[in-house]
N, CA, C and O of each residue as an XYZ file, in Angstrom:
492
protein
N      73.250    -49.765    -19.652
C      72.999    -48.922    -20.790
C      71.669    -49.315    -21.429
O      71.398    -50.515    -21.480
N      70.892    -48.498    -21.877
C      69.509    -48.524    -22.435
C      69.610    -48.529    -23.728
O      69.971    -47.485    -24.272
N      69.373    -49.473    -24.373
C      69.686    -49.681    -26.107
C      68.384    -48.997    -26.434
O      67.447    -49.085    -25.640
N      68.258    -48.242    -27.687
C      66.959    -47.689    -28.036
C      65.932    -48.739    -28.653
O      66.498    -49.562    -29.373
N      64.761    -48.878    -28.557
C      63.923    -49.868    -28.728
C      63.436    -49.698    -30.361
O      63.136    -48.622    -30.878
N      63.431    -51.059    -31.058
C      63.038    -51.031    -32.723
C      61.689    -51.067    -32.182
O      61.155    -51.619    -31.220
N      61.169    -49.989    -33.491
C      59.878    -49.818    -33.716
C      59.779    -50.863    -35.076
O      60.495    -50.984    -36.070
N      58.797    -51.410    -34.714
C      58.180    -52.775    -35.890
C      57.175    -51.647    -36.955
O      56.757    -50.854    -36.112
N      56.756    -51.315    -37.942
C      56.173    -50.743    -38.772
C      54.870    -52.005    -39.185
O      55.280    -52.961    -39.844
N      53.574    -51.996    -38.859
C      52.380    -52.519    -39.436
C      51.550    -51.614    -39.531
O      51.262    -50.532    -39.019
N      51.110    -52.550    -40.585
C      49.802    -52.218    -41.413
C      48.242    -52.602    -41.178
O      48.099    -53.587    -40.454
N      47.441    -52.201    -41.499
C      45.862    -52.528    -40.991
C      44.948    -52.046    -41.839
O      44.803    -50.840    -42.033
N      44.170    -53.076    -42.483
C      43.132    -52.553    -43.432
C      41.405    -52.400    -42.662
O      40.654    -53.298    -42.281
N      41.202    -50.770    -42.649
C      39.471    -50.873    -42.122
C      39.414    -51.102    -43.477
O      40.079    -50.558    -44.358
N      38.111    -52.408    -43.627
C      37.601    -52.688    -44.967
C      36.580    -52.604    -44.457
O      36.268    -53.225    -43.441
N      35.517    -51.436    -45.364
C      34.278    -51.055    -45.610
C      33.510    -51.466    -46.666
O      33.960    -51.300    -47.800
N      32.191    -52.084    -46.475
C      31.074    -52.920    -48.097
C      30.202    -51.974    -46.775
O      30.512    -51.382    -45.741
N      29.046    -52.254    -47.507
C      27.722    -52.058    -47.040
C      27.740    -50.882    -45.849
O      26.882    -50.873    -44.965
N      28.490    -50.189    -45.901
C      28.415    -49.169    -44.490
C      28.638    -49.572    -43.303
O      28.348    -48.995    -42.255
N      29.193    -50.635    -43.459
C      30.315    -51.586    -41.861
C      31.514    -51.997    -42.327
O      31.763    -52.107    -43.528
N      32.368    -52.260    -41.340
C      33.319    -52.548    -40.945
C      34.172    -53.930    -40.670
O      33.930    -54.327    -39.530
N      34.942    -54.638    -41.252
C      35.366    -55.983    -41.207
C      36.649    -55.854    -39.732
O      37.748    -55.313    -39.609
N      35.677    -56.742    -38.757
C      36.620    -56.868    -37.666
C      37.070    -58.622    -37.415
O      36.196    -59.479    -37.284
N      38.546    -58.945    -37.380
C      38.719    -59.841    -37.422
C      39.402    -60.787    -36.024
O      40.512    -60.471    -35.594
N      38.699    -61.827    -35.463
C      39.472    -62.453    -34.188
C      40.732    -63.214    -35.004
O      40.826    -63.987    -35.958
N      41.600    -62.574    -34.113
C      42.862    -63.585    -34.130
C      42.222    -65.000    -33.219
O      41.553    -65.057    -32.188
N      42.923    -66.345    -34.374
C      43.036    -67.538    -33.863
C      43.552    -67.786    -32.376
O      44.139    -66.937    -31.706
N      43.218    -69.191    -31.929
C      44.241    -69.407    -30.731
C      45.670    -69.751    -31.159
O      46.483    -69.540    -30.259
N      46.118    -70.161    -32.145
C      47.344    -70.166    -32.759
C      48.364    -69.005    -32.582
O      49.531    -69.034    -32.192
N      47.695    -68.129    -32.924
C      48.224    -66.699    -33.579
C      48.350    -66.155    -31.905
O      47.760    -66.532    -30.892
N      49.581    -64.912    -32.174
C      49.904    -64.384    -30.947
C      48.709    -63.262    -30.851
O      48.251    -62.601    -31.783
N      48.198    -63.216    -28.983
C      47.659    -62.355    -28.654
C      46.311    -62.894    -29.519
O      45.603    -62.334    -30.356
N      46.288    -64.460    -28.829
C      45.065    -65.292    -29.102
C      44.097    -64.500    -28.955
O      44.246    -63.462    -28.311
N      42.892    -64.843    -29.536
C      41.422    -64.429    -29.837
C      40.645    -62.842    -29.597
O      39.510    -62.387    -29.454
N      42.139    -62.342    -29.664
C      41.880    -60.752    -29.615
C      41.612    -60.250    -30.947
O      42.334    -60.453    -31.923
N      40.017    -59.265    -30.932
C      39.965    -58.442    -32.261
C      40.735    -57.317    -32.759
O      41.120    -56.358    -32.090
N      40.923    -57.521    -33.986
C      41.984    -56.933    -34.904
C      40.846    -56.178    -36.022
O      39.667    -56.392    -36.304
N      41.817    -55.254    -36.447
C      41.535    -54.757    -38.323
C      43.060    -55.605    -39.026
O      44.242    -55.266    -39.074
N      42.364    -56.734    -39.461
C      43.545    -57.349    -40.278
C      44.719    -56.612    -41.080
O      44.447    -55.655    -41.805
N      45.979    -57.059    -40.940
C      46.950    -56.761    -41.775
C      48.329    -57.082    -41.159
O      48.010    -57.857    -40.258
N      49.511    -56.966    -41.111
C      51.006    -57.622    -40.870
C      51.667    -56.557    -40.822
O      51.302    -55.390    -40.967
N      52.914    -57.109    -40.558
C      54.239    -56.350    -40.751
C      54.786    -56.078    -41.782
O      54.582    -56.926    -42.651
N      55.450    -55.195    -42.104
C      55.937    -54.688    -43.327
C      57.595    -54.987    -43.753
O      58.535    -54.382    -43.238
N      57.736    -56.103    -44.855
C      59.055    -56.434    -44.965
C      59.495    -55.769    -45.567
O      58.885    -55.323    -46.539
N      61.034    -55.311    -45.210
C      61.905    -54.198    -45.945
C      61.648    -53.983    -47.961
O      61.582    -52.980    -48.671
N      61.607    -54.769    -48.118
C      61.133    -54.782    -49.618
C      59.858    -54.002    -50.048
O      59.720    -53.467    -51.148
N      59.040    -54.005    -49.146
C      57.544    -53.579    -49.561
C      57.426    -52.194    -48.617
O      57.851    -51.896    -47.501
N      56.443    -51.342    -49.876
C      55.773    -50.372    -49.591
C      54.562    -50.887    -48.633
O      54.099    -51.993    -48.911
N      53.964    -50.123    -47.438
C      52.854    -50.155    -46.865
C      51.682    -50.435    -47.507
O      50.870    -51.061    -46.826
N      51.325    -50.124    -48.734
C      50.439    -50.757    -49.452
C      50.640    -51.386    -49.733
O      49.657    -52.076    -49.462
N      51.638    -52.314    -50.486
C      51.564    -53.052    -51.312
C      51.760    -54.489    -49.686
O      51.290    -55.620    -49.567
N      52.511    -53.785    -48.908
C      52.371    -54.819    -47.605
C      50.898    -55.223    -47.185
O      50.532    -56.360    -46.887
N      50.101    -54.045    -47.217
C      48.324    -54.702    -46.632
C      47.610    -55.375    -47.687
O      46.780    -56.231    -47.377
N      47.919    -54.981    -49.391
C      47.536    -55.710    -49.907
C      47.755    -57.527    -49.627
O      46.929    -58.412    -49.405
N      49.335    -57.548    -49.770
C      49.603    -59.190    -49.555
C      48.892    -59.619    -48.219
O      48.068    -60.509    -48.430
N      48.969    -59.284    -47.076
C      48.520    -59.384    -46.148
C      46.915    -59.849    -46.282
O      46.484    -60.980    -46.057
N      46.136    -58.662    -46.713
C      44.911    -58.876    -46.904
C      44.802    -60.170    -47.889
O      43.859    -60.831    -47.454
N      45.312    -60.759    -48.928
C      44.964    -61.333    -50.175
C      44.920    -63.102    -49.225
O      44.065    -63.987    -49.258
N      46.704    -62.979    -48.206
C      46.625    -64.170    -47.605
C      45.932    -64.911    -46.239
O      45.848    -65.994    -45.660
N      45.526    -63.565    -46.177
C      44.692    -63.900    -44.303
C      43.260    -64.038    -44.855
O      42.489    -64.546    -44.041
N      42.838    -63.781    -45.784
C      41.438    -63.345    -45.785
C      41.149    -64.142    -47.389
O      40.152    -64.845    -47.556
N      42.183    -63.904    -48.502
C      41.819    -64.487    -49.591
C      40.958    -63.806    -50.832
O      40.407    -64.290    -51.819
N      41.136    -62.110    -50.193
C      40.298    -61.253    -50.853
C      41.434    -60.294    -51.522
O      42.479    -60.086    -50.904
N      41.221    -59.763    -52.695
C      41.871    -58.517    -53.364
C      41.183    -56.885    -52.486
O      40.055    -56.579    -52.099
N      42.321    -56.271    -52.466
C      41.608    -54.947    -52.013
C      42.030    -53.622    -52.775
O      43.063    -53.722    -53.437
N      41.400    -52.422    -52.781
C      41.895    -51.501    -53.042
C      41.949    -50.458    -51.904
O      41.141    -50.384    -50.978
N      43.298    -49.459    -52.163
C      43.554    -48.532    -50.578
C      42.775    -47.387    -51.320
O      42.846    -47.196    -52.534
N      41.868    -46.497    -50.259
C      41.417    -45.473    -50.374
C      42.056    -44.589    -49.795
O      42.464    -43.764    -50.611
N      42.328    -44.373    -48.813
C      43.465    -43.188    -48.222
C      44.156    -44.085    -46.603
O      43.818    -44.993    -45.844
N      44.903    -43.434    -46.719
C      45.545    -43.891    -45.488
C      44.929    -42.507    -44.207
O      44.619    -41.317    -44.246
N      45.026    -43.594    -43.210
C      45.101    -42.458    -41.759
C      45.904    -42.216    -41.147
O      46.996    -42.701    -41.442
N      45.797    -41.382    -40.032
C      46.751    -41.240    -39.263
C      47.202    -42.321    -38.101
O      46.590    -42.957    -37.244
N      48.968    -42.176    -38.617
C      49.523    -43.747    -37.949
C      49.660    -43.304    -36.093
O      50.096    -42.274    -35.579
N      49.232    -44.247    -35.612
C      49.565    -44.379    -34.150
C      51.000    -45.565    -33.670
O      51.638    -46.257    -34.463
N      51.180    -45.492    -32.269
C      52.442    -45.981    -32.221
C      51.773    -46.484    -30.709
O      51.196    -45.659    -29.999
N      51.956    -48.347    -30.178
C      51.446    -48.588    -29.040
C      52.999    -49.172    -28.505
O      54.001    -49.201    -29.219
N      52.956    -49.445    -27.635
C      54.313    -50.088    -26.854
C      53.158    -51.538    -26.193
O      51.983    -51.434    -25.842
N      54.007    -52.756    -26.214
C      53.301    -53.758    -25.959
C      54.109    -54.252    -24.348
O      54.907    -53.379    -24.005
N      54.060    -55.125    -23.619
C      54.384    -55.999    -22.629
C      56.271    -56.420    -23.329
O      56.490    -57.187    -24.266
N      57.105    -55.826    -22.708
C      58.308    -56.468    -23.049
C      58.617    -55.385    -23.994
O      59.139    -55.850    -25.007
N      58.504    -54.323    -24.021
C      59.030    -52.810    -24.570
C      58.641    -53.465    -26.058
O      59.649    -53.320    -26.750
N      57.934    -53.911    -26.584
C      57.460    -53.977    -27.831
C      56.769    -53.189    -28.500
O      55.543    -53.219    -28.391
N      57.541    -52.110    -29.533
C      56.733    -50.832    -29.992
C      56.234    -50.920    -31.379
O      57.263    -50.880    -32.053
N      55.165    -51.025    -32.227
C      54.571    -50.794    -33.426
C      54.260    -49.840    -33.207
O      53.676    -49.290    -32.274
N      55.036    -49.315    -34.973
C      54.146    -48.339    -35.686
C      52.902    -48.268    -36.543
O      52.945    -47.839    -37.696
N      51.670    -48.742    -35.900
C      50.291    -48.763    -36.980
C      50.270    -47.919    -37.951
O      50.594    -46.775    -37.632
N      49.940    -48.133    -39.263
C      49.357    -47.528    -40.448
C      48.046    -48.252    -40.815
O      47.789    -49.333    -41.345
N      47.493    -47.474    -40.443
C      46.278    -47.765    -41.199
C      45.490    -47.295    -41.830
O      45.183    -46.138    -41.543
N      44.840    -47.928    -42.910
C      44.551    -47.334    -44.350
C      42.729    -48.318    -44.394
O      42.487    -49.517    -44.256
N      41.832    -47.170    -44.636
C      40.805    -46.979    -45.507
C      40.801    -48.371    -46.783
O      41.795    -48.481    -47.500
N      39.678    -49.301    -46.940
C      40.198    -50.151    -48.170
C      38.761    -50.717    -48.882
O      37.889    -51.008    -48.063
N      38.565    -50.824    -49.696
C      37.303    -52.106    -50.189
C      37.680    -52.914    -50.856
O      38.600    -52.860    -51.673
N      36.908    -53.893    -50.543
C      37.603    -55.110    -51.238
C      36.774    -55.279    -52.566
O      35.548    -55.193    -52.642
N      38.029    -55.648    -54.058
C      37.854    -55.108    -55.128
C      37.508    -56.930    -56.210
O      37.201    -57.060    -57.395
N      37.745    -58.013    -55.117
C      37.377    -58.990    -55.836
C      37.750    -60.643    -55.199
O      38.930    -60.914    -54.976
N      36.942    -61.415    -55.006
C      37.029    -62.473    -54.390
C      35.811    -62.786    -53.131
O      34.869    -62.030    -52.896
N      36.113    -64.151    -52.374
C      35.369    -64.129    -51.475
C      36.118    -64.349    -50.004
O      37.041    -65.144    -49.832
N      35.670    -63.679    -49.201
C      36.258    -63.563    -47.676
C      36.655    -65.261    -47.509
O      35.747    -66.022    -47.844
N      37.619    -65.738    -47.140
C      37.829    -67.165    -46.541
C      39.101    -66.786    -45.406
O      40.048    -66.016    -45.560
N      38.761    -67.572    -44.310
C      39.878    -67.101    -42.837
C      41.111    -68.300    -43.394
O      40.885    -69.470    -43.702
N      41.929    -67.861    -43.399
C      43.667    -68.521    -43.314
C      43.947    -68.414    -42.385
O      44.475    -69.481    -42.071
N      43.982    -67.219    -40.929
C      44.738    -67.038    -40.186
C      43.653    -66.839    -39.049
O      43.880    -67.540    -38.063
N      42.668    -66.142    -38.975
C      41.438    -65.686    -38.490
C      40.675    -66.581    -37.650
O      41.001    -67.681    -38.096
N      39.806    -66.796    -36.645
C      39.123    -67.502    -36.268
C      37.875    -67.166    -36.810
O      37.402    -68.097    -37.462
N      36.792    -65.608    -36.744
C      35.952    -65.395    -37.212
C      36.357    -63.721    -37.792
O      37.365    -63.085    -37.484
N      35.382    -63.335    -38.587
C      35.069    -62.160    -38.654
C      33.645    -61.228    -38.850
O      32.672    -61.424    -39.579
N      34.002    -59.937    -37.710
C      32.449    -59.520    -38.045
C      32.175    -58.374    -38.688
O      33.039    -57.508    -38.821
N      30.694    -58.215    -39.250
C      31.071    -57.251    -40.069
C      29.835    -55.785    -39.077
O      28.630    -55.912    -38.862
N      30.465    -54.930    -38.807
C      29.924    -54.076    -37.995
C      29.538    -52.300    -38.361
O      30.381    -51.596    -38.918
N      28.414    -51.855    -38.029
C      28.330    -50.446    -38.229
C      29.166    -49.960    -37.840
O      30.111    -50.703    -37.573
N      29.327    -48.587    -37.592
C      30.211    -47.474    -37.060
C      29.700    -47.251    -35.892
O      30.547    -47.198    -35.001
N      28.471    -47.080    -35.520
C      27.609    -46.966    -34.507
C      27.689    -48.583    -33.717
O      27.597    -48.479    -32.494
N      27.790    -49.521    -34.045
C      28.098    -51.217    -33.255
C      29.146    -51.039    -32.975
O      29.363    -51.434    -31.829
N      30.093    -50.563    -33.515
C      31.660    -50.681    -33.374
C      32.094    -49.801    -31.983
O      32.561    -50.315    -30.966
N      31.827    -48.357    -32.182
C      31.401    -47.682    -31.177
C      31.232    -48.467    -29.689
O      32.047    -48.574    -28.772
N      29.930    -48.945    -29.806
C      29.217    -49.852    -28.641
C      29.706    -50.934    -28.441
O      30.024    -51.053    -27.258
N      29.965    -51.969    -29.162
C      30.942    -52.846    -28.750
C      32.243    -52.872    -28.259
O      32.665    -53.844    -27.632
N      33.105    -51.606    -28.557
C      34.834    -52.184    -28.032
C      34.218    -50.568    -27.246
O      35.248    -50.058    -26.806
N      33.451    -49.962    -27.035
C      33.365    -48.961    -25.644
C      34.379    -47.576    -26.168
O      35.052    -46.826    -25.462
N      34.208    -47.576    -27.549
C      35.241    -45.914    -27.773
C      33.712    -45.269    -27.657
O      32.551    -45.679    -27.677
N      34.530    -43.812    -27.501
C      33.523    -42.690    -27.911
C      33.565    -41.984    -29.055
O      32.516    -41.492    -29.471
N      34.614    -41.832    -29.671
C      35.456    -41.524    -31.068
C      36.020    -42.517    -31.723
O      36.388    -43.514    -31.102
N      36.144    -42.439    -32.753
C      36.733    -42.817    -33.676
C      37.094    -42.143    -34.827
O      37.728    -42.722    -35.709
C-alpha cells in the first residue's frame, strides 16, 4: 500500500538592497552541504509563513526584514520521496547587520549575474 507523501511547507526570502540579490551557501554542517539557497526554514504549525521567514531570517542571518509580496509557491520532490512546498516571498532587510549563524558565505548578485551564474533563462 502507498501511504500518501507529507508535503513539508518552507519558506524563502529573495532579499533585495542595491538592485541584487542575497544568495546564501549552506554550511558543511547543514543538510545538502554547500549548496546555494535563498535563505529561510520550515514552517512550525504555530506560525504564519511570514512571520516563519521573518524568525528564520532574524536567526540565520541576524538581520530584521520586511515582506513585500509573496510569489508564486513551487513544490520539488527530493531523493527519498521528500516533497516541499516553497513559498517564497520578495523582502528588504529593515535593520541590523548581515552575520552567518548557519551559512557558510553569502553573495550578493544582479538579476543579470544570477541569471549567468546558476544557468536559468527566466526568472
Amino acid at each position: 500500500m502507498n501511504l500518501p507523501n507529507k508535503i513539508t511547507p518552507v519558506t524563502c526570502a529573495i532579499i533585495e538592497q542595491d538592485e541584487k540579490i542575497l544568495c546564501a551557501q549552506r554550511s558543511e554542517k547543514m543538510k545538502h552541504p554547500l549548496k546555494w539557497e535563498f535563505p529561510g526554514g520550515k514552517i512550525e504549525k504555530t506560525e504564519s509563513p511570514g512571520s516563519c521567514l521573518q524568525r528564520e531570517i532574524k536567526e540565520e542571518l541576524g538581520v530584521e526584514i520586511e515582506i513585500l509580496e509573496q510569489l508564486p509557491t513551487s513544490k520539488h520532490t527530493y531523493p527519498g520521496n521528500i516533497i516541499i512546498s516553497l513559498l517564497p516571498f520578495r523582502c528588504k532587510i529593515t535593520s541590523g547587520k548581515i552575520t552567518l549563524a548557519e551559512h557558510k558565505q553569502i553573495k550578493w548578485l544582479s538579476l543579470e549575474e544570477l541569471r549567468i551564474w546558476i544557468g536559468w533563462r527566466r526568472i
